[in-house]
NUMARMAR-918015 format. One record per residue: residue in three letters; x, y, z of N, C-alpha, C in turn; chain; residue number from 1. Coordinates in nm, 4 decimals, always signed. Example, Ala and Ser with C-alpha at 12.3 -4.5 7.8 and 13.67 -1.06 7.14 Angstrom:
residues 2
 code      n.u      n.v      n.w     ca.u     ca.v     ca.w      c.u      c.v      c.w unit pos
  ALA  +1.3190  -0.5690  +0.7800  +1.2300  -0.4500  +0.7800  +1.3200  -0.3300  +0.7800    A   1
  SER  +1.2850  -0.2250  +0.7080  +1.3670  -0.1060  +0.7140  +1.2900  +0.0030  +0.7870    A   2
***
This chain:
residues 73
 code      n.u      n.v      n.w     ca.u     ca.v     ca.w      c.u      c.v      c.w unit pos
  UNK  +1.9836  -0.4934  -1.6017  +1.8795  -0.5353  -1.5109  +1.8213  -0.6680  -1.5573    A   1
  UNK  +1.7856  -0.6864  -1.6778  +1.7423  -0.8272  -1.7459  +1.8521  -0.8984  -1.7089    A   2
  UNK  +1.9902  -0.8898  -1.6744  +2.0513  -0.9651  -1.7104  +2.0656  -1.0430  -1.5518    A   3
  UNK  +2.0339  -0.9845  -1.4833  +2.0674  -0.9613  -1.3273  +1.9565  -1.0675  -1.2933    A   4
  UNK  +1.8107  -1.0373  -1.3444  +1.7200  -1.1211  -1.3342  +1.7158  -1.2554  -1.3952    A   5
  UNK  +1.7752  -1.2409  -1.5165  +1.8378  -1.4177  -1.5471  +1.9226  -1.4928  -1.4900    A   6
  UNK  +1.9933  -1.4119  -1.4349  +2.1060  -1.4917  -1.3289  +2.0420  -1.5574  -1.1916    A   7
  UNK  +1.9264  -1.4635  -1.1759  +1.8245  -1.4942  -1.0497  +1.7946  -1.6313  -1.0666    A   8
  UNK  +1.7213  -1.6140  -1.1874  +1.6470  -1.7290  -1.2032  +1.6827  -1.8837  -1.2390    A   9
  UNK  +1.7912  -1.8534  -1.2804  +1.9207  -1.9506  -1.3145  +1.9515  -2.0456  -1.1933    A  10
  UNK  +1.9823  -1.9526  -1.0964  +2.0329  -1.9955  -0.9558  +1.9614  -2.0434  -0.8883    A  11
  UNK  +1.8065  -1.9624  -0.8972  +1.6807  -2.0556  -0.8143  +1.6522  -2.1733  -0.9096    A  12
  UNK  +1.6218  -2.1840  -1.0036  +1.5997  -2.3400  -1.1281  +1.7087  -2.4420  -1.0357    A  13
  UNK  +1.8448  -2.4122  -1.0106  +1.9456  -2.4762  -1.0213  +1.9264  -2.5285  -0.8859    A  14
  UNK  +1.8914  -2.3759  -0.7954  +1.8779  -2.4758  -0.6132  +1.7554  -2.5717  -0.6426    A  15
  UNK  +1.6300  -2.4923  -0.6815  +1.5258  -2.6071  -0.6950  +1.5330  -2.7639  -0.7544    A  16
  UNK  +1.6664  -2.7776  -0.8481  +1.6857  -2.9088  -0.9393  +1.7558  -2.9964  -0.8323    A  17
  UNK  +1.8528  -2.9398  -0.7724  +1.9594  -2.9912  -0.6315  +1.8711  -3.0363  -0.5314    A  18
  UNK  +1.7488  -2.9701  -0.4824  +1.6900  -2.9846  -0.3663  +1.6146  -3.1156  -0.4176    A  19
  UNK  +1.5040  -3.0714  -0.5511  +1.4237  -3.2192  -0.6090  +1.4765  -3.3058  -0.5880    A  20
  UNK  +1.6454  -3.3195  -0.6862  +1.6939  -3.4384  -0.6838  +1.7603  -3.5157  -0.5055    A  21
  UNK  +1.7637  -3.4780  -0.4647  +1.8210  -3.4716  -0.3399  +2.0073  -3.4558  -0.3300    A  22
  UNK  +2.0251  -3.3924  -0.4152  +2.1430  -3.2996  -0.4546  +2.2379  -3.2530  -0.2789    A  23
  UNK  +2.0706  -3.1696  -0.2775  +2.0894  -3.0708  -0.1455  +2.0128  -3.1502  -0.0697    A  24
  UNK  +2.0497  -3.1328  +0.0749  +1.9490  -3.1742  +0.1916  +1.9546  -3.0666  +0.3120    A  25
  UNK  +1.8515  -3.0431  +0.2978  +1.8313  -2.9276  +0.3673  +1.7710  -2.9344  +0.5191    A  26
  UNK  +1.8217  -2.9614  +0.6758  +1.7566  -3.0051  +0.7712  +1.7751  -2.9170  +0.8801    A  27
  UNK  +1.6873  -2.8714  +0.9498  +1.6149  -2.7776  +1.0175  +1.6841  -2.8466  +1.1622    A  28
  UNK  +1.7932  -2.7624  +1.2389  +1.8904  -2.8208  +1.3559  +1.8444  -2.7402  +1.4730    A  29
  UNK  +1.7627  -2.6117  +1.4485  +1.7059  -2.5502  +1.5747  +1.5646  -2.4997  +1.5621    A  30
  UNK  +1.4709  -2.4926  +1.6750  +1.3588  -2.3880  +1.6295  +1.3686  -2.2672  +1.6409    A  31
  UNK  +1.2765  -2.1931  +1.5280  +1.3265  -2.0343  +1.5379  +1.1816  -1.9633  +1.6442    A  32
  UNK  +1.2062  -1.8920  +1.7108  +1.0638  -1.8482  +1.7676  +1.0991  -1.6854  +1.7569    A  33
  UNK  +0.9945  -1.5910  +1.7721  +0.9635  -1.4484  +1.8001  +1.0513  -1.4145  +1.8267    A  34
  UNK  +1.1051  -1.2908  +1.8810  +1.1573  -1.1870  +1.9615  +1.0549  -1.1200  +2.1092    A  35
  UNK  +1.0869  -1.1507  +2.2516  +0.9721  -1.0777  +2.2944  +0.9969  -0.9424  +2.2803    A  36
  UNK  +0.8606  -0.9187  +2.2877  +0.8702  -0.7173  +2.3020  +0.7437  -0.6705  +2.4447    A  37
  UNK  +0.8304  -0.5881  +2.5231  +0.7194  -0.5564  +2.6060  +0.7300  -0.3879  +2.5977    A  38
  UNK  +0.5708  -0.3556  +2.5485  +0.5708  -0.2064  +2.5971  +0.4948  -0.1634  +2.6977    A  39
  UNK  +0.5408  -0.0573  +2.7518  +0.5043  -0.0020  +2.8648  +0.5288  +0.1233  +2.8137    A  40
  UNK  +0.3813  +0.2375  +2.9755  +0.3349  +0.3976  +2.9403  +0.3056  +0.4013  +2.7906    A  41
  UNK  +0.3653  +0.5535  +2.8052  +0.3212  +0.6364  +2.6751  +0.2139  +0.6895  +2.6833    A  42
  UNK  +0.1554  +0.8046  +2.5434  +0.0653  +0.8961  +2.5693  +0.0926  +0.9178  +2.4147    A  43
  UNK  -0.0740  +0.9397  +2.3385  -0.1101  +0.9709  +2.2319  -0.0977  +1.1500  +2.2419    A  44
  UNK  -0.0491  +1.1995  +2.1310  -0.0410  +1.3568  +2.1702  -0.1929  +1.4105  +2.1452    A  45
  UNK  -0.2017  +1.5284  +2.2418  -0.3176  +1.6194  +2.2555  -0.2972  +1.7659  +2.1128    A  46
  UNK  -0.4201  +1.7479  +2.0500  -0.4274  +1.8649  +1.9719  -0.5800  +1.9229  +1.9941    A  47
  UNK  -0.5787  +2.0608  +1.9482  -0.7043  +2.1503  +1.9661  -0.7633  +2.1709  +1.8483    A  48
  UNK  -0.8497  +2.1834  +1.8255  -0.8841  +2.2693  +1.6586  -0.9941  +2.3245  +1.7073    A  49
  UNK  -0.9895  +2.4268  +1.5876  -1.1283  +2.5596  +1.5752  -1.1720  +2.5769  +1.4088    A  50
  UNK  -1.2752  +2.5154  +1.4464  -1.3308  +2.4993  +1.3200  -1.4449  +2.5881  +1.3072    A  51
  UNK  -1.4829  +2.6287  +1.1270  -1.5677  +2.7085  +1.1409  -1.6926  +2.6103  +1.1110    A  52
  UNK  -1.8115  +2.7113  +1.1974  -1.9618  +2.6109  +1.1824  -2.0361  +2.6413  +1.0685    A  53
  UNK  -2.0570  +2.5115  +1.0092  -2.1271  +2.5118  +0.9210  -2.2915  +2.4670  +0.9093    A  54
  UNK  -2.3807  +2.5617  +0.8564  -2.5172  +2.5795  +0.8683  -2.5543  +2.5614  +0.7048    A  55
  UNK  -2.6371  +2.4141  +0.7182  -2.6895  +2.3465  +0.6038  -2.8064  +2.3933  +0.5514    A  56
  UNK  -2.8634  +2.4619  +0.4587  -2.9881  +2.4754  +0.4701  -3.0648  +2.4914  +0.2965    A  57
  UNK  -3.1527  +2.5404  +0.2743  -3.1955  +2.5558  +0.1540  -3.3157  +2.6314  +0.1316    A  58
  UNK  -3.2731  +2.7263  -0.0083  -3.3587  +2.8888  -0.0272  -3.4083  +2.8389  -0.2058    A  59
  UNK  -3.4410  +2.9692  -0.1980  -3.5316  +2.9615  -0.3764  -3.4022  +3.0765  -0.3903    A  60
  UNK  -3.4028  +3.0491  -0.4839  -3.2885  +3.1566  -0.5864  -3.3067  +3.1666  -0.7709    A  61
  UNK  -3.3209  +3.3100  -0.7817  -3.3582  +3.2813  -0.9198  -3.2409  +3.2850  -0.9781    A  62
  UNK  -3.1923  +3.2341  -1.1012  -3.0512  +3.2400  -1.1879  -3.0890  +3.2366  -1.3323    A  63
  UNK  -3.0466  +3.3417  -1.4241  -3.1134  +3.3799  -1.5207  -2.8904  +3.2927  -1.5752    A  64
  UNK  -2.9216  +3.2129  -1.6849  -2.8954  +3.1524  -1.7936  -2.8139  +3.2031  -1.9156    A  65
  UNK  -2.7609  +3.1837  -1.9701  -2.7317  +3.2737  -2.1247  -2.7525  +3.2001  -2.1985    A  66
  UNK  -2.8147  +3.2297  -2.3222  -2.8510  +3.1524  -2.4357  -2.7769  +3.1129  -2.5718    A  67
  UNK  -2.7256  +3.0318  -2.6036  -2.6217  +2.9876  -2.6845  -2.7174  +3.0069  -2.8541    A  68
  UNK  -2.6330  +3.0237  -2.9159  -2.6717  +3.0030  -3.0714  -2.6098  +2.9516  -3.1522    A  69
  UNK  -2.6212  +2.8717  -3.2228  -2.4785  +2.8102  -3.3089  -2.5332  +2.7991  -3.4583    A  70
  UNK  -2.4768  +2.8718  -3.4850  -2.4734  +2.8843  -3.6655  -2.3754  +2.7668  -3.7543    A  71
  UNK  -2.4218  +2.7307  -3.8641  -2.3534  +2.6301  -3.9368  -2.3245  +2.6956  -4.0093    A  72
  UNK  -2.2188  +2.7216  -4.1210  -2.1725  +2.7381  -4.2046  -2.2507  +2.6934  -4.3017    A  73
***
């Protein structure tokens, strides 16, 4: 894989040195434009759900704790 990527880079250094120097000349003989696309209809699909209701609210509640002890050696 390293080696694959040095060869990359080899080849781009080498077009880039051709193109600088004017080695290569590179000239643009057509314009390129889009593709059109036309859509037409269609329909997002229909789903149902049943959800359960949820009721927010707030009480006093007592909650009794356990008490830790830690002994040292």
């Amino acid at each position: 894989m390293r080696f694959i990527g040095g060869l990359l880079l080899i080849v781009l250094l080498v077009l880039a040195g051709g193109i600088a120097t004017g080695f290569i000349d590179l000239q643009k003989t057509q314009e390129g434009r889009l593709p059109e696309i036309a859509v037409k209809g269609g329909s997002l699909p229909k789903y149902e759900a049943s959800v359960a209701r949820v009721e927010v609210g707030k009480r006093k509640e007592t909650v009794e704790l356990p008490t830790v002890d830690v002994q040292k050696p």
